[in-house]
TIRO-2110 file (N, C-alpha, C; in Angstrom, 1 decimal):
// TIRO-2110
-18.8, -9.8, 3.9, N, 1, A
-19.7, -10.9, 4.0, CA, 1, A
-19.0, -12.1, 4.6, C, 1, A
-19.2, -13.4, 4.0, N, 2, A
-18.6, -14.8, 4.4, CA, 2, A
-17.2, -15.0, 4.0, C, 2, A
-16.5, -14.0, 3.1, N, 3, A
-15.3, -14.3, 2.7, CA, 3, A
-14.2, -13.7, 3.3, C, 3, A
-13.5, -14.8, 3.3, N, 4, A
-12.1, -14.9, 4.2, CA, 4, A
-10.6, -15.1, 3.0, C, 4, A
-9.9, -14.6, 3.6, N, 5, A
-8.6, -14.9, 2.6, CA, 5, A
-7.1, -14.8, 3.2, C, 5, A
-6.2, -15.3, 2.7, N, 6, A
-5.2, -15.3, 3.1, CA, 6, A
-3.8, -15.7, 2.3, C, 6, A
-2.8, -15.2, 2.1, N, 7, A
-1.8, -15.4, 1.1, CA, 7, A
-0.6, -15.8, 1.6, C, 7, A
0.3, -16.9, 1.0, N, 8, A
1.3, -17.6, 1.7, CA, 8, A
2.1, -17.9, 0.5, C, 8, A
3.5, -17.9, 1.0, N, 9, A
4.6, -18.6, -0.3, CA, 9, A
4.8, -19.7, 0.2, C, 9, A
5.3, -20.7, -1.1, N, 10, A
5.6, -21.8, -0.6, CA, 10, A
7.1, -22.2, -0.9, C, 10, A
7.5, -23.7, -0.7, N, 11, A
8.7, -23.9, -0.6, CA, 11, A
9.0, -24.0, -2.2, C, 11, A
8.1, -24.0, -3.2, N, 12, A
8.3, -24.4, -4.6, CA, 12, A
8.4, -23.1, -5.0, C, 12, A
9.3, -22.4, -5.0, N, 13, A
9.0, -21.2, -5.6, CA, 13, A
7.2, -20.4, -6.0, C, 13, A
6.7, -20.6, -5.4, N, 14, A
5.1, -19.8, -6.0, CA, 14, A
5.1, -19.3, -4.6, C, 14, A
3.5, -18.7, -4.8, N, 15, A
2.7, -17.7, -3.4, CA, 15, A
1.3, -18.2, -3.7, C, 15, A
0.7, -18.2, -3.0, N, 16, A
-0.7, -19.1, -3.0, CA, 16, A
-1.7, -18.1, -2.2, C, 16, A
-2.9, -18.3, -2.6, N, 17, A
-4.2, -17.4, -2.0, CA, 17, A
-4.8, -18.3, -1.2, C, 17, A
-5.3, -18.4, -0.4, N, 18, A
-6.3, -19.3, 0.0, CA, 18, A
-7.4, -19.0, 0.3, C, 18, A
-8.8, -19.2, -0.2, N, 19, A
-10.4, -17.9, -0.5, CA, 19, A
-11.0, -18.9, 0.2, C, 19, A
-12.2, -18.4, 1.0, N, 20, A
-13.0, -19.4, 1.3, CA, 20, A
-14.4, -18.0, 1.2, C, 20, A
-15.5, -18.9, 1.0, N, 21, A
-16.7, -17.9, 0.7, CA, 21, A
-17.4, -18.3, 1.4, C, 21, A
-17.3, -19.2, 2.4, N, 22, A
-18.3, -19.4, 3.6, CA, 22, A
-17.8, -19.2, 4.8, C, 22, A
-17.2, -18.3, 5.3, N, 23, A
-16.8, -18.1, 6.4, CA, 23, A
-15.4, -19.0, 7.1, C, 23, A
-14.8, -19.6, 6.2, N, 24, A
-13.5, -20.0, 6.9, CA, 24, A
-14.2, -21.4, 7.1, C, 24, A
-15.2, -21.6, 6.2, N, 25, A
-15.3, -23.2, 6.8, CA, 25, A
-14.6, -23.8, 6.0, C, 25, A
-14.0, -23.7, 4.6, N, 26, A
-13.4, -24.4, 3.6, CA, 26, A
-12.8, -23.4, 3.2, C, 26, A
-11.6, -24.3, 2.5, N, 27, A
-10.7, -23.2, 1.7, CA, 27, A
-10.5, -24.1, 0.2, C, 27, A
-10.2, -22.8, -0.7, N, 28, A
-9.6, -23.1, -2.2, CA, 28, A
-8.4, -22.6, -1.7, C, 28, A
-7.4, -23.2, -2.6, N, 29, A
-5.6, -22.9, -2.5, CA, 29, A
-5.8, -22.2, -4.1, C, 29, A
-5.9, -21.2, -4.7, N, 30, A
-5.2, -20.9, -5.9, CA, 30, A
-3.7, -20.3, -6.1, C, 30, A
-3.4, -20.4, -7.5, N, 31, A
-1.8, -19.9, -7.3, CA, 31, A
-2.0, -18.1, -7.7, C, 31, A
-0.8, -17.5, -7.0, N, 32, A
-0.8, -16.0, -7.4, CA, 32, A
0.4, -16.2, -8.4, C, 32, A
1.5, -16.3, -8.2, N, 33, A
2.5, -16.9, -9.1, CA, 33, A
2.6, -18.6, -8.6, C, 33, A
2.8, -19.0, -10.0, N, 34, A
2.7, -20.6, -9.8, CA, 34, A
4.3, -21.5, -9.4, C, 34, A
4.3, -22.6, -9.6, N, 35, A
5.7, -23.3, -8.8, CA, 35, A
6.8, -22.5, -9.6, C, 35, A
8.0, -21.9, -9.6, N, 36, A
9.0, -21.6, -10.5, CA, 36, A
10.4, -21.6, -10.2, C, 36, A
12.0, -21.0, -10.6, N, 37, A
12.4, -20.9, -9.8, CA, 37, A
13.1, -20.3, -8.9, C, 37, A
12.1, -19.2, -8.9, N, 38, A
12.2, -18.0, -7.2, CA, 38, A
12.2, -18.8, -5.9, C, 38, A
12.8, -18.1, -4.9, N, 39, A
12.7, -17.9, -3.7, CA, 39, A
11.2, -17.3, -3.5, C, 39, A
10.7, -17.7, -2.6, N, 40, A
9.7, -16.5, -2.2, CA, 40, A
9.3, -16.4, -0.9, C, 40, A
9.9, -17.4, 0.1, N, 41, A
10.1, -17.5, 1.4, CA, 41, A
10.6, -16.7, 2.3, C, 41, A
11.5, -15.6, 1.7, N, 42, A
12.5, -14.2, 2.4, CA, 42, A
11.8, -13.2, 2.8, C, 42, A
10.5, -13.4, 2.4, N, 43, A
9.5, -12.1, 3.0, CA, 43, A
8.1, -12.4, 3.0, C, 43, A
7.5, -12.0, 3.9, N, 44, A
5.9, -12.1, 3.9, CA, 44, A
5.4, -11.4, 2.2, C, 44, A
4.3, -12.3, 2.1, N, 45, A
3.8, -11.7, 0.5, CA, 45, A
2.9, -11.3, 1.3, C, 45, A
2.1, -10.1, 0.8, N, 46, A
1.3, -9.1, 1.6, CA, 46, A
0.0, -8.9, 0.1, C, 46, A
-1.3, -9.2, 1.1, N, 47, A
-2.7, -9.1, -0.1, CA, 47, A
-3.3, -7.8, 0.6, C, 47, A
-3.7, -7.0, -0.1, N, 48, A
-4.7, -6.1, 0.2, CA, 48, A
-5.8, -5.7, -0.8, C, 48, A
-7.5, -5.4, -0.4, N, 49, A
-8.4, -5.5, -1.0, CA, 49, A
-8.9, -3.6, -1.1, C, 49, A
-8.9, -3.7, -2.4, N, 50, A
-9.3, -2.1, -3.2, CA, 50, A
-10.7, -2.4, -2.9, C, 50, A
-11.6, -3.1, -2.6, N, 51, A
-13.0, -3.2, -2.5, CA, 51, A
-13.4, -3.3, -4.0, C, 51, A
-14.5, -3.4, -4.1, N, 52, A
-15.7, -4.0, -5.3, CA, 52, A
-15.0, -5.8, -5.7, C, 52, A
-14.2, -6.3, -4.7, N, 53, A
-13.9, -7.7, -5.2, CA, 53, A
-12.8, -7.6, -6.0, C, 53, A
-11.8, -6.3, -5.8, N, 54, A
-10.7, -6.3, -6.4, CA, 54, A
-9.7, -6.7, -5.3, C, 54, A
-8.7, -7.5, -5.2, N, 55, A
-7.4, -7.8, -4.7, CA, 55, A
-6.2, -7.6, -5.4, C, 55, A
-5.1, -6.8, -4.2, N, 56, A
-3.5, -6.8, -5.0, CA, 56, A
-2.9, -7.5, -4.3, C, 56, A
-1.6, -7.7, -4.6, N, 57, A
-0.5, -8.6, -4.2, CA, 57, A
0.6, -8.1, -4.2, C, 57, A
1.5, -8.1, -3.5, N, 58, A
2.8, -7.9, -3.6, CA, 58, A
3.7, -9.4, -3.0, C, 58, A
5.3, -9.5, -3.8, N, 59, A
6.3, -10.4, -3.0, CA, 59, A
7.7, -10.3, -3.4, C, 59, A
7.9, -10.5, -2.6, N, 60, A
9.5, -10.3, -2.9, CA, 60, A
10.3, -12.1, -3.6, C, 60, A
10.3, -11.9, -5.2, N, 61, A
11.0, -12.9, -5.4, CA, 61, A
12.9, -12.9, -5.5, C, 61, A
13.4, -13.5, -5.4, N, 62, A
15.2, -14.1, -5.4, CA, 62, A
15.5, -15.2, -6.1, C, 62, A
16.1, -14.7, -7.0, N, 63, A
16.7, -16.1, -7.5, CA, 63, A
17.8, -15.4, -8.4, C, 63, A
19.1, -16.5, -8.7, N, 64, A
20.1, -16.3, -9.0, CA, 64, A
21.0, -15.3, -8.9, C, 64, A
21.0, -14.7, -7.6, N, 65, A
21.6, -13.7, -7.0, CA, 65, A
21.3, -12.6, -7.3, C, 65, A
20.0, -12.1, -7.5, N, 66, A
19.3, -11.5, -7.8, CA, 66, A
17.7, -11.3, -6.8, C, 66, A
17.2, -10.1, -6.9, N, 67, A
16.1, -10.1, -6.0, CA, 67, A
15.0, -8.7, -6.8, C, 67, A
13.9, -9.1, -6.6, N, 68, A
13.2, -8.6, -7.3, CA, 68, A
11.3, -8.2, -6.6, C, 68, A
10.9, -7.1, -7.0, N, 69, A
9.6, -7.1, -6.1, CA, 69, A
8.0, -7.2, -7.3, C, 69, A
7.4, -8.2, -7.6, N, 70, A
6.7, -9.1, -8.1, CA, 70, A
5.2, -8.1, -7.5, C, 70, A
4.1, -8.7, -8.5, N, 71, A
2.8, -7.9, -8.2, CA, 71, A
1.6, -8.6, -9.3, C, 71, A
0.4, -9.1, -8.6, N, 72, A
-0.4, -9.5, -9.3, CA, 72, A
-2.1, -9.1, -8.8, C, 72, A
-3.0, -8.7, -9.1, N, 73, A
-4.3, -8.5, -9.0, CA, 73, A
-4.9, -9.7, -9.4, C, 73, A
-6.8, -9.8, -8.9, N, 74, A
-7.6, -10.7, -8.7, CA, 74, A
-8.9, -9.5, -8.5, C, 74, A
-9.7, -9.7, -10.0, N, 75, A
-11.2, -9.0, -10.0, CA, 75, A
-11.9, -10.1, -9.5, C, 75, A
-11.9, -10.9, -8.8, N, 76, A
-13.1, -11.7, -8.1, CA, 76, A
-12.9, -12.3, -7.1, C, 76, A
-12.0, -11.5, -6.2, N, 77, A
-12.2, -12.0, -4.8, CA, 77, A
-11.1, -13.3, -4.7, C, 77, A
-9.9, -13.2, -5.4, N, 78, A
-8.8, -14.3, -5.2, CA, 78, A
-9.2, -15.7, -5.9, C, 78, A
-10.7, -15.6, -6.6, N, 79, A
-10.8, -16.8, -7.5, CA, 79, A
-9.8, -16.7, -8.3, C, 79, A
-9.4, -16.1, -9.0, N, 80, A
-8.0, -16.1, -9.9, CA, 80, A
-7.1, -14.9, -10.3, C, 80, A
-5.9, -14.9, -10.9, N, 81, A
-5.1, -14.0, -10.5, CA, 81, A
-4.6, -14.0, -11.8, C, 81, A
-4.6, -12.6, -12.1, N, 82, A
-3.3, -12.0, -13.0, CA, 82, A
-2.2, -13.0, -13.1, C, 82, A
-1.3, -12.5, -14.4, N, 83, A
-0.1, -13.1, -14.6, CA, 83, A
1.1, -12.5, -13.9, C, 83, A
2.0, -13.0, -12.9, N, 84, A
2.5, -12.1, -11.9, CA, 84, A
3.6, -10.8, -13.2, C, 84, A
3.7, -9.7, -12.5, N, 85, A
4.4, -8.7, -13.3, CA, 85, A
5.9, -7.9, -12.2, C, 85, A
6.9, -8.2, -12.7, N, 86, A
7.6, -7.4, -11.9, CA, 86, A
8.2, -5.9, -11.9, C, 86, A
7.8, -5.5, -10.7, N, 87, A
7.8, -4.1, -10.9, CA, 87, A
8.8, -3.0, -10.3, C, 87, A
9.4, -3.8, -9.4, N, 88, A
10.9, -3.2, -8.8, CA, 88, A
11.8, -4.4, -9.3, C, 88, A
13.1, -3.9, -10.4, N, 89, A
14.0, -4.9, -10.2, CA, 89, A
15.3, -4.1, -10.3, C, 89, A
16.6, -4.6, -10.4, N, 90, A
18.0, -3.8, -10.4, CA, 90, A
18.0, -3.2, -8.9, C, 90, A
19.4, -2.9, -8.3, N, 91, A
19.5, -3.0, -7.4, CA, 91, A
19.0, -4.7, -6.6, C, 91, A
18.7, -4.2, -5.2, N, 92, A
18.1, -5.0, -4.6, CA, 92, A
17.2, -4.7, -3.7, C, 92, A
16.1, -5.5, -3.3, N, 93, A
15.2, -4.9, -2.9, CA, 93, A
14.5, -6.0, -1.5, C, 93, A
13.8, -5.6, -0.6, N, 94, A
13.6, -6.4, 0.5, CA, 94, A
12.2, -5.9, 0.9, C, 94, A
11.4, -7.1, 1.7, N, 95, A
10.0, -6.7, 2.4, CA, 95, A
9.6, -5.8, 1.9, C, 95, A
8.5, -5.8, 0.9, N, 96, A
7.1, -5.5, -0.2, CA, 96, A
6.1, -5.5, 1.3, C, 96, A
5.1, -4.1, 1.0, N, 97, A
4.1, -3.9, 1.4, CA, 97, A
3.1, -3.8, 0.6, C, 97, A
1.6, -3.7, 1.0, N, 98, A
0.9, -3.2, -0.4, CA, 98, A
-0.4, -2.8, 0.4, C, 98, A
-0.7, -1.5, 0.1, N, 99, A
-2.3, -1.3, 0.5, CA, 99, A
-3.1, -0.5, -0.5, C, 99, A
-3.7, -0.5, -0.9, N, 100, A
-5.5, -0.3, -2.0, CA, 100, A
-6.6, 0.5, -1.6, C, 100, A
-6.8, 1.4, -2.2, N, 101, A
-8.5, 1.9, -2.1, CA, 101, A
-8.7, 2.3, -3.5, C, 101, A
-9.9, 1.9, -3.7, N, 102, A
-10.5, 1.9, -5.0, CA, 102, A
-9.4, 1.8, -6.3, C, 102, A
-9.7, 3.2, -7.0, N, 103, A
-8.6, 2.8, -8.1, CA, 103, A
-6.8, 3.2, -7.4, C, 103, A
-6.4, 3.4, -6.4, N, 104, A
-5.6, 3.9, -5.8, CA, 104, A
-4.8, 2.2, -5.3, C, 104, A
-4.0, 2.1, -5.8, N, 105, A
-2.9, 0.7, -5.1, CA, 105, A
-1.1, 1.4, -5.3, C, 105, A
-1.1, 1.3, -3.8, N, 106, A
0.6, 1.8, -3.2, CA, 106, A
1.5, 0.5, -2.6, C, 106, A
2.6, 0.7, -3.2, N, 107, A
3.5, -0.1, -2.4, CA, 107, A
4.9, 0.3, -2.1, C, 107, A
5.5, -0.3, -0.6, N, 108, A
6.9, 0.3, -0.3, CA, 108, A
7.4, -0.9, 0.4, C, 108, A
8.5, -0.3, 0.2, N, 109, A
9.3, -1.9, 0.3, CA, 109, A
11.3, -1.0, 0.7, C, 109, A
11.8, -1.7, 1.0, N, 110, A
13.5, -1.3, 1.1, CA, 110, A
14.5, -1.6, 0.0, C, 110, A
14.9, -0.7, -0.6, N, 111, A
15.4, -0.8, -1.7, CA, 111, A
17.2, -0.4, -1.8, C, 111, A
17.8, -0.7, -2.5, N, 112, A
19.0, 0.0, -2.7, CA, 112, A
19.9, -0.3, -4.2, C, 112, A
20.2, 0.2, -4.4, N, 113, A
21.2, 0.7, -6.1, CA, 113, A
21.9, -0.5, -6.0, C, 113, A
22.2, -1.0, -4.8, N, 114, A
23.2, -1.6, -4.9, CA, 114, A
22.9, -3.4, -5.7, C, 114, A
23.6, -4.1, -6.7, N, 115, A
22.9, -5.4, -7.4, CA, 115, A
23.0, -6.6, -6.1, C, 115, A
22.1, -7.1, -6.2, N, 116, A
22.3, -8.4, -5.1, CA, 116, A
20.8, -8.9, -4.6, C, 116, A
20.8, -9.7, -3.8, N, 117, A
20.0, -9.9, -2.8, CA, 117, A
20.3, -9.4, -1.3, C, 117, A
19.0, -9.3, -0.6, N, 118, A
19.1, -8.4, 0.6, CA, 118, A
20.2, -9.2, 1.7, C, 118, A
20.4, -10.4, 1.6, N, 119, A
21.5, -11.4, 2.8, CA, 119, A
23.0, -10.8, 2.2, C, 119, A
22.9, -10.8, 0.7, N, 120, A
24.2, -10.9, -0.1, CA, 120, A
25.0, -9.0, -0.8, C, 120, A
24.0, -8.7, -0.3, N, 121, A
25.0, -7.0, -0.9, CA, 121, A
26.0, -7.1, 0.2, C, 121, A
26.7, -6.2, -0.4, N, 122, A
28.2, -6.0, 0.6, CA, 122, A
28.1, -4.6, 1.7, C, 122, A
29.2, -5.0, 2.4, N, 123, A
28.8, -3.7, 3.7, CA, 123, A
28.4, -2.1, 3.3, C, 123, A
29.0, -1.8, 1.9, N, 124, A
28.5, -0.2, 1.5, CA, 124, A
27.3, -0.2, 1.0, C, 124, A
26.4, -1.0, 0.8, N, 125, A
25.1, -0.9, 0.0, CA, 125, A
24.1, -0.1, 0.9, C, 125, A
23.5, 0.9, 0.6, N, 126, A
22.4, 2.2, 1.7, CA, 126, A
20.7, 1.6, 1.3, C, 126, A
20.4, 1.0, 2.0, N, 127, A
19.1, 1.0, 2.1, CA, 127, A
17.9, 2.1, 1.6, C, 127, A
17.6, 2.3, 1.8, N, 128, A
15.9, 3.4, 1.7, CA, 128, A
14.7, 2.9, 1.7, C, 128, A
13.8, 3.6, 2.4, N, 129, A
12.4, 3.4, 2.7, CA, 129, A
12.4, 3.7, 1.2, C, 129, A
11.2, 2.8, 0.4, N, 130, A
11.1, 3.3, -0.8, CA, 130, A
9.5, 3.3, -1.4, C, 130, A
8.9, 3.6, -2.8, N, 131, A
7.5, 3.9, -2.7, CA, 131, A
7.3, 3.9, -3.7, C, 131, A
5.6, 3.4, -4.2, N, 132, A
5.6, 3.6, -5.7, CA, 132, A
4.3, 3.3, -5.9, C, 132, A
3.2, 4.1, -6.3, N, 133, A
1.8, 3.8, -6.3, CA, 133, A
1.2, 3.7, -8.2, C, 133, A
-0.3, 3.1, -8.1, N, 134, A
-0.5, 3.7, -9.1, CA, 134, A
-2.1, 4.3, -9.0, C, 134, A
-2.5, 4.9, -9.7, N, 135, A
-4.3, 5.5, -10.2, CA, 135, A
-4.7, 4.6, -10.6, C, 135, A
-4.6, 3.8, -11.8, N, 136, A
-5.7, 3.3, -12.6, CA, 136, A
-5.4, 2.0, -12.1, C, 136, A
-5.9, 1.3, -10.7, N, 137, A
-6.4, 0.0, -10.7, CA, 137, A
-4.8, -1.1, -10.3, C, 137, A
-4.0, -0.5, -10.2, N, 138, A
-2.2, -1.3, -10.6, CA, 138, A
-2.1, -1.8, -12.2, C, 138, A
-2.7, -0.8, -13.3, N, 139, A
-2.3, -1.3, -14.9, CA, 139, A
-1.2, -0.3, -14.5, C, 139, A
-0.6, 0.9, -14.8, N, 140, A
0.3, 1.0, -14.5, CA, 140, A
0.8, 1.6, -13.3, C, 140, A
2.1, 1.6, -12.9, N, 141, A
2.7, 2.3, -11.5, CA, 141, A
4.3, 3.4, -12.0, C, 141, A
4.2, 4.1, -10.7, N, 142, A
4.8, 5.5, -11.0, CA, 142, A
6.3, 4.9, -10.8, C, 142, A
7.5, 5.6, -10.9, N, 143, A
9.1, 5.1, -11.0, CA, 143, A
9.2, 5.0, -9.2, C, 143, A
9.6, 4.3, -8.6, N, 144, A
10.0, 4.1, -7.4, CA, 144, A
10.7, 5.0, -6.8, C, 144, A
10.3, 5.8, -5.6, N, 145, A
11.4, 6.7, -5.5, CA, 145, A
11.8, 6.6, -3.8, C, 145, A
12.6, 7.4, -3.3, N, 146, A
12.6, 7.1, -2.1, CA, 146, A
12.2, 8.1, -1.3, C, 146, A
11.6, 8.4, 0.2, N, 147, A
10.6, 8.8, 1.0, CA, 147, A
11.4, 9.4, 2.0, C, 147, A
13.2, 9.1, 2.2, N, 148, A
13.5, 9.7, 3.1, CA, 148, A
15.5, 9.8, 2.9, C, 148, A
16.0, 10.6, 2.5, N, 149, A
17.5, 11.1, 2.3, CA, 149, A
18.6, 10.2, 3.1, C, 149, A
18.1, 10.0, 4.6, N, 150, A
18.6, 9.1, 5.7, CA, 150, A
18.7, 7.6, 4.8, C, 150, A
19.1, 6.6, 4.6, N, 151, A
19.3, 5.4, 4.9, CA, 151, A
18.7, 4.5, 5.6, C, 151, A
17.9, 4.2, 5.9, N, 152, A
17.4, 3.2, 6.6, CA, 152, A
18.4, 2.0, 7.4, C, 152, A
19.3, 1.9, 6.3, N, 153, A
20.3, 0.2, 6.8, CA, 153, A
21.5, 0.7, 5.9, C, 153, A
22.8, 0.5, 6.6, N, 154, A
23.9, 0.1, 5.6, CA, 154, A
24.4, -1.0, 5.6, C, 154, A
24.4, -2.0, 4.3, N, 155, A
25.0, -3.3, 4.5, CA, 155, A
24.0, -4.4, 4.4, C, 155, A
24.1, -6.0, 4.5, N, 156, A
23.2, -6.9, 4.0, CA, 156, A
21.7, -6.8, 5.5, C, 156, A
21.0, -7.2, 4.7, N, 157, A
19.4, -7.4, 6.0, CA, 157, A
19.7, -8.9, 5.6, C, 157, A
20.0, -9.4, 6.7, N, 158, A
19.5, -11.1, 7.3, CA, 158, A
17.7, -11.1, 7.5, C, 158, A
17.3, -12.0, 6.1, N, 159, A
16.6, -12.8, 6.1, CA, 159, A
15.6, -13.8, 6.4, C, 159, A
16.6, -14.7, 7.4, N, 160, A
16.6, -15.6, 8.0, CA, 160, A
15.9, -15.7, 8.9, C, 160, A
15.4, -15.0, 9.2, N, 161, A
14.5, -14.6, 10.3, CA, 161, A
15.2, -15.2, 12.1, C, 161, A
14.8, -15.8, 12.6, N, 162, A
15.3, -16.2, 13.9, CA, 162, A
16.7, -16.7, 13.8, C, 162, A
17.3, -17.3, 13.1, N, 163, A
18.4, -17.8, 12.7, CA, 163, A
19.7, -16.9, 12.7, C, 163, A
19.3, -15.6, 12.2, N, 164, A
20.1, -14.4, 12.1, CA, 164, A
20.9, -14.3, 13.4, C, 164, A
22.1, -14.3, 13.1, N, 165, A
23.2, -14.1, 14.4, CA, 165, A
23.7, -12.3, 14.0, C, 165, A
23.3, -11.9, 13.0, N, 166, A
23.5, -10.0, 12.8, CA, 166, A
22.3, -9.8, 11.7, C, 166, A
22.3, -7.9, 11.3, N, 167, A
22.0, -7.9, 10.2, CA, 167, A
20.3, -7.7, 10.0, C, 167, A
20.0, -7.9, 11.6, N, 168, A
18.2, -8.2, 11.9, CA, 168, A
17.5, -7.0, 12.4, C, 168, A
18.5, -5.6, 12.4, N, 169, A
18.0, -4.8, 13.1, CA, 169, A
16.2, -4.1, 12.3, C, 169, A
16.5, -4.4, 11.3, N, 170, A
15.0, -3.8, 10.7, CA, 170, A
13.7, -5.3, 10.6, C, 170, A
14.1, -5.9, 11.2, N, 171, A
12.4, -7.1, 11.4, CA, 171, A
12.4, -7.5, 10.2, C, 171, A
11.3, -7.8, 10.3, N, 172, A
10.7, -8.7, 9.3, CA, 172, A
10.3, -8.0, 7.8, C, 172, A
9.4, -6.7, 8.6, N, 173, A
8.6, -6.0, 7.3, CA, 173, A
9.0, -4.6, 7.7, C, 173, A
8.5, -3.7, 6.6, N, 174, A
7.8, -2.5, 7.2, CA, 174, A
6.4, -1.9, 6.0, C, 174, A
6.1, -1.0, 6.4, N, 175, A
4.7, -1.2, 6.3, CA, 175, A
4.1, 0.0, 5.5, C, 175, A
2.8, 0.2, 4.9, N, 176, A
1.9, 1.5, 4.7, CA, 176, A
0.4, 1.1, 4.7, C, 176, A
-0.4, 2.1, 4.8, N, 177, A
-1.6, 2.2, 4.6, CA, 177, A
-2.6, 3.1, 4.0, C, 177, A
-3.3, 3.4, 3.6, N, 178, A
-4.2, 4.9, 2.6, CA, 178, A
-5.4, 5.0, 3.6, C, 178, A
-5.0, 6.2, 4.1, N, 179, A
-5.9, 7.1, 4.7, CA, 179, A
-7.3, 7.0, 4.0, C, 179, A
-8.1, 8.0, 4.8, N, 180, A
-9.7, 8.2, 3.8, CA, 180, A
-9.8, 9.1, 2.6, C, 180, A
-8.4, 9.9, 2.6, N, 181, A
-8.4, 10.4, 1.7, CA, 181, A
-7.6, 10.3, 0.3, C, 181, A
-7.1, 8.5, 0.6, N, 182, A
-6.2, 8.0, -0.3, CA, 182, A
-4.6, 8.4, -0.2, C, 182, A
-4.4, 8.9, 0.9, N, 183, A
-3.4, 9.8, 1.0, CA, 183, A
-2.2, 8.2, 1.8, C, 183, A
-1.0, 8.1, 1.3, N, 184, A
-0.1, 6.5, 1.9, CA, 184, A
0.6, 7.3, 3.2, C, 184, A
0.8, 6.6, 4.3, N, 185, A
1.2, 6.7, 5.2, CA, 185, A
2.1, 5.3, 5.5, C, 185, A
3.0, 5.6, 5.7, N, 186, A
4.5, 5.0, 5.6, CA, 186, A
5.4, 4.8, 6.8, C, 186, A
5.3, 3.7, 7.4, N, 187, A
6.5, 3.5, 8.9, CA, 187, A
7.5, 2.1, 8.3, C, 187, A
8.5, 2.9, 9.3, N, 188, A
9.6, 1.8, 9.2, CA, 188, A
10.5, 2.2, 10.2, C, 188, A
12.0, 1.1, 9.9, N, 189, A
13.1, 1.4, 11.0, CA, 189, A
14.0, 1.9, 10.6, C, 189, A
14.7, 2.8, 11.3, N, 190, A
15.9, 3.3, 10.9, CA, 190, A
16.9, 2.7, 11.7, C, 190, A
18.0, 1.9, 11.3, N, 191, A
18.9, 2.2, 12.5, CA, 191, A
20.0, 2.9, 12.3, C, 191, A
20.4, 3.0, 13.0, N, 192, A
21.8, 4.1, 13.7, CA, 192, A
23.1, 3.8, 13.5, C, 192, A
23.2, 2.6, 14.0, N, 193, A
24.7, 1.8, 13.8, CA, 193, A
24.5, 0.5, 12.9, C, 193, A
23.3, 0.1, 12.3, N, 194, A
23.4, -1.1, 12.0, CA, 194, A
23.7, -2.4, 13.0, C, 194, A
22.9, -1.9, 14.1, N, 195, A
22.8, -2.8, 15.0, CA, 195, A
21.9, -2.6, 16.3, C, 195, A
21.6, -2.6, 17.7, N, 196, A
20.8, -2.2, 18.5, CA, 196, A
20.0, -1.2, 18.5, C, 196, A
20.8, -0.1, 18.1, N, 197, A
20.1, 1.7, 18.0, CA, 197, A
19.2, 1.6, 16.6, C, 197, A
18.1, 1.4, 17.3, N, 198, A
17.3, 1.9, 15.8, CA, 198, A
16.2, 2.8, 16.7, C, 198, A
15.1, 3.3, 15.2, N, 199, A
13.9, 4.0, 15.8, CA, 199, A
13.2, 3.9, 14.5, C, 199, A
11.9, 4.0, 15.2, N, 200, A
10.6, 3.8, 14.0, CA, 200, A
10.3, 5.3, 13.7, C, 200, A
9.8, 5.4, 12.5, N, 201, A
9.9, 6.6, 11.5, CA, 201, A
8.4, 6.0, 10.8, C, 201, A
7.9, 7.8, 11.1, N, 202, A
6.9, 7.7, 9.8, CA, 202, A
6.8, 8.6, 9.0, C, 202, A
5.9, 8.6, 8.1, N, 203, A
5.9, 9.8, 7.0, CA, 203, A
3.9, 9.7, 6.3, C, 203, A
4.4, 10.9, 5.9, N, 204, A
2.2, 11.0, 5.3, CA, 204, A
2.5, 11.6, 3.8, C, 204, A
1.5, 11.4, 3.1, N, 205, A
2.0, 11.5, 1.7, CA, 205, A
1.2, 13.1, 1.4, C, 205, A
END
């Protein structure tokens, strides 16, 4: 119908919705996580809509040399939001995706054993495409596992986005989607050397 939305972190540690129900002529700002003291500027926070006026959330929070992947739902169309719940922590973890159909909500993101944040692990830390869905609505989700034996990255992902002088070979994000038959379909980068040589990779569930 007339409703529009869009999800952003801010500089105060929170992530913010912004709903509008008349077609983008006005907007509300609500909070998904409120001001605190995470990072949450090191990755796009990503909303995706299960239909019937259900919305999920995914973001990658950081704080205290630590990094963490965060998650909240909205039964009314982003008028208000769950209390955020974290759902990937230990290790470290980078760029949260998230996509929804009906009672079906998936998410993948780059993960590794190794403790830290994604700028700050040391050169042996192995990346992985990684994944973790749930059935009932996101009340609960399955143990995170990983989608591909290869590595994705060895060593820190620069953050920084344009600023990055190394460390940038995997972008910004990577991504999934649920087919018609609920089934997640999964791309990302691999690289080669941890530098120039990379290639995009997919997978189907």
């Amino acid at each position: 119908g007339d409703k529009v939305g869009l999800i952003y972190s801010t500089s105060s540690g929170g992530v913010k919705f912004a709903v509008s129900s008349n077609g983008a002529l006005t907007f509300s700002n609500v909070n998904v996580q409120p001001e605190s003291s995470n990072e949450t500027t090191r990755a796009f926070p990503v909303v995706a809509n299960a239909g019937g006026n259900h919305l999920v959330a995914t973001w990658l929070n950081v704080s205290g040399g630590t990094s963490s992947i965060a998650y909240s739902d909205s039964h009314d169309w982003g008028a208000s939001w769950s209390a955020p719940r974290t759902l990937v922590s230990g290790g470290a973890s980078a760029y949260p995706w998230i996509a929804a159909h009906g009672s079906k909500v998936a998410i993948s993101l780059y993960h590794t054993s190794t403790a830290g944040t994604p700028d700050t692990v040391p050169s042996s830390a192995q990346w992985s495409e990684t994944y973790l869905e749930s059935s009932d609505e996101g009340t609960t989700f399955s143990t995170p596992v990983s989608v591909d034996a290869t590595p994705a990255k060895t060593g820190p992902i620069c953050t920084e986005g344009t600023n990055c002088s190394a460390n940038r070979e995997l972008g910004d994000f990577q991504s999934l989607t649920l087919d018609n038959q609920g089934n997640a379909d999964l791309s990302w980068v691999h690289s080669f050397n941890n530098g120039s040589s990379t290639e995009v990779l997919f997978t189907h569930q």
